[in-house]
C-alpha positions in Angstrom: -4.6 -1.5 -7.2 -5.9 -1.6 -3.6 -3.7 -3.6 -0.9 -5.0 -5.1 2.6 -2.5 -6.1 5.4 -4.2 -8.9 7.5 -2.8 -9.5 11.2 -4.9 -10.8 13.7 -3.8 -7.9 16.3 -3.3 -5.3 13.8 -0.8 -3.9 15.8 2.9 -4.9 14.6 3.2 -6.9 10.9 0.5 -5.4 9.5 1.0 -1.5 10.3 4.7 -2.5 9.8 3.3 -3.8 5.8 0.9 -0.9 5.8 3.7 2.3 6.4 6.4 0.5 4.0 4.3 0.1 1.2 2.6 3.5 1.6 6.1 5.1 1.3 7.7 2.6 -1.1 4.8 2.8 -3.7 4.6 6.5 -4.0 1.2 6.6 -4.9 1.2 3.8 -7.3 -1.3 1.6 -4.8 -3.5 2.2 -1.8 -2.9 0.2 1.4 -4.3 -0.3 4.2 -4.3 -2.7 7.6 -6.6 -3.8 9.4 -7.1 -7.1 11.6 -9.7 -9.7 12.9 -9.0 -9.3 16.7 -7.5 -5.6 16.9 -5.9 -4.4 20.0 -6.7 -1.0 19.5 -3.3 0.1 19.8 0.1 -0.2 17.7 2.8 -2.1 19.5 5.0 1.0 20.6 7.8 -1.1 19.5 6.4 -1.1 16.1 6.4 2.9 15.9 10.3 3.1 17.4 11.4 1.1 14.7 9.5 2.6 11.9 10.5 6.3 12.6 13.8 4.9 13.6 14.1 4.3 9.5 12.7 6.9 8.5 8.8 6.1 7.8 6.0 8.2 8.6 3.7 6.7 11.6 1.1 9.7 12.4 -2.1 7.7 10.5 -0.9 4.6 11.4 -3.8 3.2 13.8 -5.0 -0.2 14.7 -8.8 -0.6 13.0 -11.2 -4.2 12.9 -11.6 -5.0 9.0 -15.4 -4.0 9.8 -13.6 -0.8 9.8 -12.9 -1.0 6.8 -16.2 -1.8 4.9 -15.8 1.2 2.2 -12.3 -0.6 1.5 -12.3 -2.7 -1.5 -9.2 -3.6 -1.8 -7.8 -6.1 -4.9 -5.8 -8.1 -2.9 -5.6 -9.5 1.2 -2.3 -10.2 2.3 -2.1 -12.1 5.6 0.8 -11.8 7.5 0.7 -13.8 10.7 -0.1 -17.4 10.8 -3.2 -17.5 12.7 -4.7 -14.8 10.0 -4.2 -16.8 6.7 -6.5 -20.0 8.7 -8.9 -17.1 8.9 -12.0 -16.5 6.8 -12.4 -13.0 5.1 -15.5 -11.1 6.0 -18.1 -11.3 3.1 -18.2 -8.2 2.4 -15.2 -8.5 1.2 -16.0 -10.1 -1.9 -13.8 -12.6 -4.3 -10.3 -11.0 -4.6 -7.3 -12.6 -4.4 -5.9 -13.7 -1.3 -1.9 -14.4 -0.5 0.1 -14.7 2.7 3.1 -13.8 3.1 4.4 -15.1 6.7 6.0 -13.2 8.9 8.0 -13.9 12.7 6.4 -11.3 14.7 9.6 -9.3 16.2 7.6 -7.9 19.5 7.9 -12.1 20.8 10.9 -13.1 20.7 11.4 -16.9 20.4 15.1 -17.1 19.8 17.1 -15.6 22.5 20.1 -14.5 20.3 18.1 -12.5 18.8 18.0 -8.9 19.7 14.4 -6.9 19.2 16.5 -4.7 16.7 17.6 -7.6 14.9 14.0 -9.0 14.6 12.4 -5.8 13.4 15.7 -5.4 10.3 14.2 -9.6 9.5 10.4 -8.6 9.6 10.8 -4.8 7.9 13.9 -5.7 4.9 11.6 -8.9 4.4 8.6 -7.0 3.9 10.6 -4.3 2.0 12.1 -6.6 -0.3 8.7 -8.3 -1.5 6.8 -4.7 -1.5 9.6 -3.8 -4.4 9.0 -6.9 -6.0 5.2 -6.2 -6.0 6.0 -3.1 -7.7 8.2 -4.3 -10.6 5.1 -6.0 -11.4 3.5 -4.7 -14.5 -0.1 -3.9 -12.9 -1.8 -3.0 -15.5 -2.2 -6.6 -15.7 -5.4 -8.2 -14.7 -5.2 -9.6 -11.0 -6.1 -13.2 -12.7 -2.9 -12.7 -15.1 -0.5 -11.5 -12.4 -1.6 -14.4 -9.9 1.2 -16.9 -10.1 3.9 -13.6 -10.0 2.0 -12.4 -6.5 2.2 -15.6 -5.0 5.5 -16.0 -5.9 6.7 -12.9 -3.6 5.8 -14.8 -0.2 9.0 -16.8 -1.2 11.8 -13.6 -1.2 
């Protein structure tokens, strides 16, 4: 099964969705992020916290999903907002589409909240529902497992 992480910047939730389930998965899927307005860059926030925890950052890279054209994954997962109102790219194809919404932890929008904090929210969140996705019996069709994937935006 082939994973895309969907931000608009490609530069925090993504790549943060991108390096956990690479390392989490072992091999099981391939993942990838991309986004629709890239900055080119990775928040350097974003790599602190990462190799902070213990995950691997070196291919970790902000790409445009035209990048990505040779990608087909099985499943899009948005994880900002302003992403899941956006259209895929055609070539894309039909696959399923989910979103899993996400605070972005480089804007803080509650002042008791420390960037630390933010980031444990944003990576145990996304940790949590990659193990999920994983206990998932895959060898499944993507029609038959669509009600369980949808399901994981809600742990």
């Amino acid at each position: 099964m082939k994973l895309l992480f969907l931000c608009t910047h490609n530069a925090c939730r993504s790549i943060l969705a991108e390096a956990i389930t690479y390392r989490l998965a072992e091999g099981q899927l391939t993942v990838a992020s991309a986004g629709s307005a890239p900055t080119g860059k990775v928040h350097p926030l974003t790599l602190e916290q990462l190799e902070t925890r213990g995950y691997n950052t070196q291919s970790l890279t902000s790409k445009s999903w035209d990048d990505l054209k040779d990608y087909h994954p099985d499943i899009v997962i948005t994880v900002c907002d302003q992403a899941a109102g956006e259209s895929c790219p055609i070539w894309l194809g039909p696959l399923l589409k989910l979103h899993w919404g996400l605070p972005d932890p480089t804007h803080l929008d509650n002042p008791e909240l420390t960037v630390d904090a933010a980031f444990d929210l944003v990576i145990s969140t996304i940790e949590a529902r990659v193990k999920a996705l994983l206990s998932l019996d895959t060898t499944k069709s993507i029609d038959a497992l669509k009600a369980e994937l949808q399901a994981l935006q809600n742990i």
